[in-house]
C-alpha positions as protocol buffer text, in pm:
chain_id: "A"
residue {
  index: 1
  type: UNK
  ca { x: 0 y: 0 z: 0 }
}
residue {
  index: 2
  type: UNK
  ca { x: 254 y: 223 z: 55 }
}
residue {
  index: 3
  type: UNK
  ca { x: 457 y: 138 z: -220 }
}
residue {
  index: 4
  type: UNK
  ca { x: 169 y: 233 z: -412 }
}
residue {
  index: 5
  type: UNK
  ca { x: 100 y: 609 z: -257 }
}
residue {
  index: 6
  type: UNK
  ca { x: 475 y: 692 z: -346 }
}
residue {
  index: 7
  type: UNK
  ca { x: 441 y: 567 z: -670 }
}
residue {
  index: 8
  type: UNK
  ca { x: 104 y: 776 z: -750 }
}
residue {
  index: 9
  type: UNK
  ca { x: 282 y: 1028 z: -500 }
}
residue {
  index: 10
  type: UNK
  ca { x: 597 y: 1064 z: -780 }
}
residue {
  index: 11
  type: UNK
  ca { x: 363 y: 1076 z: -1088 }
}
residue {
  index: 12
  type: UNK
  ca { x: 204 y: 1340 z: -975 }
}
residue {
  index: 13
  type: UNK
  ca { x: 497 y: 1535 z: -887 }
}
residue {
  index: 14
  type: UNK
  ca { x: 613 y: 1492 z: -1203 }
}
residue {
  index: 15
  type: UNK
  ca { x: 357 y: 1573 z: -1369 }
}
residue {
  index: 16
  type: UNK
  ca { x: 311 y: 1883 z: -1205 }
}
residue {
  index: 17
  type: UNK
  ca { x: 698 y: 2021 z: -1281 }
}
residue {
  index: 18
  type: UNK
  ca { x: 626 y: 1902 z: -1635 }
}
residue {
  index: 19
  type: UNK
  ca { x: 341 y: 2178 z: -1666 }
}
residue {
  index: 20
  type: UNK
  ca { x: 560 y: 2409 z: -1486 }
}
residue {
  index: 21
  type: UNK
  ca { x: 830 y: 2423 z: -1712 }
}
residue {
  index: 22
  type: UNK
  ca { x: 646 y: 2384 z: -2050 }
}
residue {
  index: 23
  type: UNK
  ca { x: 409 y: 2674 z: -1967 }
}
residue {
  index: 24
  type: UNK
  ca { x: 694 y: 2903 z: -1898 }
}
residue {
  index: 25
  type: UNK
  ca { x: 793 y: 2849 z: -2271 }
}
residue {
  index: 26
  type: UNK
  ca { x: 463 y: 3025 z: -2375 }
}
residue {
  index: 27
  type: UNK
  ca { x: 596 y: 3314 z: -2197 }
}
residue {
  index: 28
  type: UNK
  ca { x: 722 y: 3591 z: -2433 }
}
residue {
  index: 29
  type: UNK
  ca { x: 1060 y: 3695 z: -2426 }
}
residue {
  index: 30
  type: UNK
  ca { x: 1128 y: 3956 z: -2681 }
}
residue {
  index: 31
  type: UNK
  ca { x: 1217 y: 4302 z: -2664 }
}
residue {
  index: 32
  type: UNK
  ca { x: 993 y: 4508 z: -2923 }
}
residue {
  index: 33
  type: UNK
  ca { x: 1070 y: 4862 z: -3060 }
}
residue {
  index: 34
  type: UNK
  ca { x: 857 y: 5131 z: -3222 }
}
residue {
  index: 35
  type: UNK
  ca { x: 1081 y: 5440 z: -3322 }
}
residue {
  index: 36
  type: UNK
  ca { x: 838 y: 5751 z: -3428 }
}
residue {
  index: 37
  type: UNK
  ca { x: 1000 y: 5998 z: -3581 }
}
residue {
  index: 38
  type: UNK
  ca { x: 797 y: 6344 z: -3572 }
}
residue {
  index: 39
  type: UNK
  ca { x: 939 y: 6676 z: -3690 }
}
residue {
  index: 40
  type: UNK
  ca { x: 1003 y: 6979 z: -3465 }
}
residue {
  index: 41
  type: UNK
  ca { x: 823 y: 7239 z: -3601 }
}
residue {
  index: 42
  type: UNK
  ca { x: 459 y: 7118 z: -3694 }
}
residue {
  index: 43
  type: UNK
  ca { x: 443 y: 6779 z: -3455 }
}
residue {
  index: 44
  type: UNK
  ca { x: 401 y: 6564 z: -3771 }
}
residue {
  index: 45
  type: UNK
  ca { x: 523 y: 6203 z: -3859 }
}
residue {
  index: 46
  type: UNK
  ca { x: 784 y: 6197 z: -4108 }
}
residue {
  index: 47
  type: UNK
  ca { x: 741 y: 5899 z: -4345 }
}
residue {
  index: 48
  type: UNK
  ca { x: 1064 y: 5756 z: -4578 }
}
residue {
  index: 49
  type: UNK
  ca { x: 1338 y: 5879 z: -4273 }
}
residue {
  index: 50
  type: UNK
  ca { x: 1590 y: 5585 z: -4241 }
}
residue {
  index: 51
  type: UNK
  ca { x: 1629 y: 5469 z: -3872 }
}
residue {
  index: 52
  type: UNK
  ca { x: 1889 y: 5281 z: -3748 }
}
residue {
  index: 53
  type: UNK
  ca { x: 1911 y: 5101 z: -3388 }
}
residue {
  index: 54
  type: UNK
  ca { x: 2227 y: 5004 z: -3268 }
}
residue {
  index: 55
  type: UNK
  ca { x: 2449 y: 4911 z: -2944 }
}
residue {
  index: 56
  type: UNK
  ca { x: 2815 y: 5066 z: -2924 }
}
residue {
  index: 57
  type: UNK
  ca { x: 3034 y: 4684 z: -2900 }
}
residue {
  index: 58
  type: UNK
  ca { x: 2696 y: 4479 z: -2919 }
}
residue {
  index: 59
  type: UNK
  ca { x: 2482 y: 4263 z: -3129 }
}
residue {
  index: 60
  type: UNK
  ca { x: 2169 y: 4470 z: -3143 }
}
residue {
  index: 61
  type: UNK
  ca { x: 2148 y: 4645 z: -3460 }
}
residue {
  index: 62
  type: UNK
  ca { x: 1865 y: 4706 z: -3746 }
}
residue {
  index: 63
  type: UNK
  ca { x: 1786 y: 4903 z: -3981 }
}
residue {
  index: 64
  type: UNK
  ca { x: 1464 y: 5036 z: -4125 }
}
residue {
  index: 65
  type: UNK
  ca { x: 1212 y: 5338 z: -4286 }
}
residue {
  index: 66
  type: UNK
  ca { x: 945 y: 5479 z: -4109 }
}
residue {
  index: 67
  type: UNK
  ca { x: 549 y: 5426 z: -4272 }
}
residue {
  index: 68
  type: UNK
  ca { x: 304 y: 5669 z: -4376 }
}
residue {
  index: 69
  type: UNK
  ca { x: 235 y: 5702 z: -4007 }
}
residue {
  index: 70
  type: UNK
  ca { x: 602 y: 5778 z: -3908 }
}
residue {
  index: 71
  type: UNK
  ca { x: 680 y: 5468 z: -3710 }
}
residue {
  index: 72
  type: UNK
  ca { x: 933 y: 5192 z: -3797 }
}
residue {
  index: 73
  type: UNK
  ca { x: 895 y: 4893 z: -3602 }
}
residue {
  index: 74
  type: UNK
  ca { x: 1121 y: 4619 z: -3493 }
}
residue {
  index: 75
  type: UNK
  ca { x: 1189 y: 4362 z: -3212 }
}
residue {
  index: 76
  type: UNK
  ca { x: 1491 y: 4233 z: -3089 }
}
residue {
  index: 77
  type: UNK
  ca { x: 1578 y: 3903 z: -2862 }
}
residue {
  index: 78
  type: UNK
  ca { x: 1735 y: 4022 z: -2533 }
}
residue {
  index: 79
  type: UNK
  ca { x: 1683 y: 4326 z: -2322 }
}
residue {
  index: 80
  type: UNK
  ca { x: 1947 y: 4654 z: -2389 }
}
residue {
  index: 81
  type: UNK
  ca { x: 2000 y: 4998 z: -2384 }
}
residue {
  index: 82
  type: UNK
  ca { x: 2009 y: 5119 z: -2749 }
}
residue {
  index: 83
  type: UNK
  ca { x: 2116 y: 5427 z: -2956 }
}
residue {
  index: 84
  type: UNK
  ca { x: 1860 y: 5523 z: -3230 }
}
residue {
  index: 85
  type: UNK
  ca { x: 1972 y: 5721 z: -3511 }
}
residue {
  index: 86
  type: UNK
  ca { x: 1710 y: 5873 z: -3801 }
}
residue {
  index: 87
  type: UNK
  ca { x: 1794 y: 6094 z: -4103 }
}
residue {
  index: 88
  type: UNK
  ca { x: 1582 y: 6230 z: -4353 }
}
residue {
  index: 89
  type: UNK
  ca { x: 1745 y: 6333 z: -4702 }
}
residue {
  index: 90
  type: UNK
  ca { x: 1718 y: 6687 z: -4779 }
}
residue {
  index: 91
  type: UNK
  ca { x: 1629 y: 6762 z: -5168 }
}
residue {
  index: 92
  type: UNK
  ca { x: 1683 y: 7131 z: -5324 }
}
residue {
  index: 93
  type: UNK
  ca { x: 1409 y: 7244 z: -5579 }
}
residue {
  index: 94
  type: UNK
  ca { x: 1589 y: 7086 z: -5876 }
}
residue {
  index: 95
  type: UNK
  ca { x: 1564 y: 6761 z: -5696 }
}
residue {
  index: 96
  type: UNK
  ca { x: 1921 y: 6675 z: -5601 }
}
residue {
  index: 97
  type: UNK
  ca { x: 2016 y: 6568 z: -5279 }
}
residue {
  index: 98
  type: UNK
  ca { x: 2254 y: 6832 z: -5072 }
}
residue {
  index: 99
  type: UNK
  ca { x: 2233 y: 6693 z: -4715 }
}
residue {
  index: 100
  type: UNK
  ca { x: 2017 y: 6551 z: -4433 }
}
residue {
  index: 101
  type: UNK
  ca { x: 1793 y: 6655 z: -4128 }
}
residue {
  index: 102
  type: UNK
  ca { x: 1879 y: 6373 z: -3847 }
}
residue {
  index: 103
  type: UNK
  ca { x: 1791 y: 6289 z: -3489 }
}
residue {
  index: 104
  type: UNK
  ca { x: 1883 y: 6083 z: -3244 }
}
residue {
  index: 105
  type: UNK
  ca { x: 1792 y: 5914 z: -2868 }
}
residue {
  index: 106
  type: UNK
  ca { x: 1832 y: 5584 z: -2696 }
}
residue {
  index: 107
  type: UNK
  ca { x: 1578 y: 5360 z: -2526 }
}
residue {
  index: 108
  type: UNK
  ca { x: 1642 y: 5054 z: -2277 }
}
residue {
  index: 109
  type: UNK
  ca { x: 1427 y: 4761 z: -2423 }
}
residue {
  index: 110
  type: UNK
  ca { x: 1264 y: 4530 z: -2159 }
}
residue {
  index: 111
  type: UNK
  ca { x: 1164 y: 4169 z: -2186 }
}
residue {
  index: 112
  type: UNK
  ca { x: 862 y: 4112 z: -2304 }
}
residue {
  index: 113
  type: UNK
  ca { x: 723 y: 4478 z: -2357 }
}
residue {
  index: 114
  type: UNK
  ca { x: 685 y: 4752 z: -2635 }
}
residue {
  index: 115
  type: UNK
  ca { x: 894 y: 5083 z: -2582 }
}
residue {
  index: 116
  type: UNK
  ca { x: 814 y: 5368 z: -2799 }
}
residue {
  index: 117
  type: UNK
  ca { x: 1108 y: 5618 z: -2876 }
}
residue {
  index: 118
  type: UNK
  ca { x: 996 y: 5968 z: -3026 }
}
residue {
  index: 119
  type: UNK
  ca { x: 1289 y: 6144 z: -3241 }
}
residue {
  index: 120
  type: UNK
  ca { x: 1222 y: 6463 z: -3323 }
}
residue {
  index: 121
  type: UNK
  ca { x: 1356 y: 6622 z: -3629 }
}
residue {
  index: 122
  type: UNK
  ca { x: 1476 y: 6990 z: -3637 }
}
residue {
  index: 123
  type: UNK
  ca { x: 1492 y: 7140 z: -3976 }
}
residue {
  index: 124
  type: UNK
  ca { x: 1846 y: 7210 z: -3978 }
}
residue {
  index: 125
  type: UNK
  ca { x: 2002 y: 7049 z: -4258 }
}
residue {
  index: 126
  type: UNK
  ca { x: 2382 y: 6900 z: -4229 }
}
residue {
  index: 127
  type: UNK
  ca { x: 2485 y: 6991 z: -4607 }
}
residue {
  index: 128
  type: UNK
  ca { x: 2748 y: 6706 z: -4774 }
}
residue {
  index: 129
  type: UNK
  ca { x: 3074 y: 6823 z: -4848 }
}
């Protein structure tokens, strides 16, 4: 008899720390991003500016353009502090390319949640040489 309770005793057990560990699998560990990048002046969302994330000696890095609605989007697989980077070509009225507005932050990205980063964009242009 009680070679049978510690049999059914270690089944159950074990059956219990095999639902433990299998539903913490389900749990989502990613580290999503959405960088909006407004401009300074008018509170806008600029659409087509090139962002880049990035971490100074790390692995973290992408690279992406903003929508219509000014946001570029991205996840990444552990938590870190980040450097964001966007730039916006500037075009002259004859359509040629003579520099670029920019902006730039950081963000810390936590496991398992969305941070938002707002860069906003001056109008000052940084002309190519």
């Amino acid at each position: 008899m009680k070679k049978k309770h510690l049999i059914l005793s270690a089944t159950l057990l074990f059956s219990m720390l095999s639902v433990a560990l299998f539903s913490n699998c389900d749990r989502d560990t990613n580290c999503y991003l959405d960088v909006k990048v407004v401009d300074s002046d008018t509170k806008m969302p600029i659409p087509l500016a090139v962002v880049e994330v990035y971490q100074d000696g790390g692995t973290v890095n992408a690279t992406g353009i903003t929508g219509s609605n000014g946001v570029y989007s991205t996840y990444f697989v552990a938590p870190a502090i980040v450097s964001i980077k966007a730039k916006l070509d500037s075009i002259n009225d004859n359509g040629v390319r003579v520099g670029e507005r920019r902006a730039a932050g950081s963000v810390r990205l936590v496991e398992g949640e969305t941070k938002t980063a707002q860069l906003t964009m001056t109008k000052q242009v940084f002309y190519k040489k």
